[in-house]
Steps between C-alpha positions, in 0.01 A plus 500: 500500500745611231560306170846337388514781242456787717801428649859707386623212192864389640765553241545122431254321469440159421227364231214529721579854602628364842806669664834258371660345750490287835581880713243673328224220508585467896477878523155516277342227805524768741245671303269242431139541675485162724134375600553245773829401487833652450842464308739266667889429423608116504786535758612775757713741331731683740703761271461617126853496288535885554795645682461718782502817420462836667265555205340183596487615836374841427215399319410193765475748765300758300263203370427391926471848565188595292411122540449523837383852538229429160368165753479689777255783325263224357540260834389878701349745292319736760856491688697838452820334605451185348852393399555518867283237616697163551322169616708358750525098484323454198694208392772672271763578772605136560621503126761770608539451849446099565549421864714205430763719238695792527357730185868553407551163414196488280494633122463824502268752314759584276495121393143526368481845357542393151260178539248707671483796227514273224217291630241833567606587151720838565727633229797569755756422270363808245619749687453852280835611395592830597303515833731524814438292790405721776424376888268681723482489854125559684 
C-alpha cells in the first residue's frame, strides 16, 4: 500500500497537501484503495462540459483500445490471442443494442467520451505538443 506522500505532489495544493479543487479531488477517488465498498456519485451524470472533439475522440478510442485489450490479458492470461476472445450475452450488449430501441436513437459513445475519461482519471486533454496524430490500421 503506498503512502499519501509517495505520491507525485500536484502543483496546487490546498493546506492539507490535497489536490485543489472539486476536478482534481473527483479524479484523486479513482485512486483511492476501497475495502468493501466503493465511490458512488449522487445522481446519473450523462455528459461532462467538454466539447467534442476529434482530440476528444482520439484519445477515447485509444483509452477503450488498451482498456479492453489490458482486461482481456488479465481476464485470460494463458490465452495467446486473448484480445480476441469476446463473451457473447454477458449482459453488456443490451446497453448498446436494447431490443426495444434503435441504437441510433440512443446517446452515442461520442456523448460519454469526456465523462468516461474524466471519471477513470485520464489526462486526455494534455495532449504533448508537438506530437502528430497518426492512425494505424491492423
Amino acid at each position: 500500500m503506498t503512502r499519501h506522500s509517495e505520491h507525485p505532489t500536484p502543483e496546487r495544493a490546498n493546506a492539507a497537501g490535497l489536490p485543489a479543487g472539486r476536478r482534481a479531488f473527483l479524479r484523486g477517488l479513482t485512486m483511492l484503495p476501497l475495502i468493501g465498498g466503493g465511490v458512488s456519485l449522487i445522481g446519473t451524470p450523462t455528459a461532462a462540459a467538454e466539447p467534442v472533439t476529434d482530440a476528444l475522440l482520439d484519445a477515447y478510442s485509444h483509452w477503450l483500445f488498451y482498456e479492453r485489450r489490458l482486461l482481456c490479458l488479465e481476464r485470460w492470461p494463458n490465452e495467446r490471442r486473448a484480445e480476441r476472445v469476446l463473451t457473447p450475452d454477458a449482459g453488456a450488449g443490451d446497453f448498446h443494442f436494447p431490443s426495444d430501441t434503435d441504437w441510433q436513437g440512443l446517446p452515442q459513445p461520442s456523448a460519454r467520451a469526456a465523462l468516461v475519461l474524466s471519471a477513470v482519471g485520464c489526462g486526455w486533454a494534455k495532449e504533448p505538443a508537438g506530437r502528430p496524430r497518426r492512425q494505424f490500421v491492423f
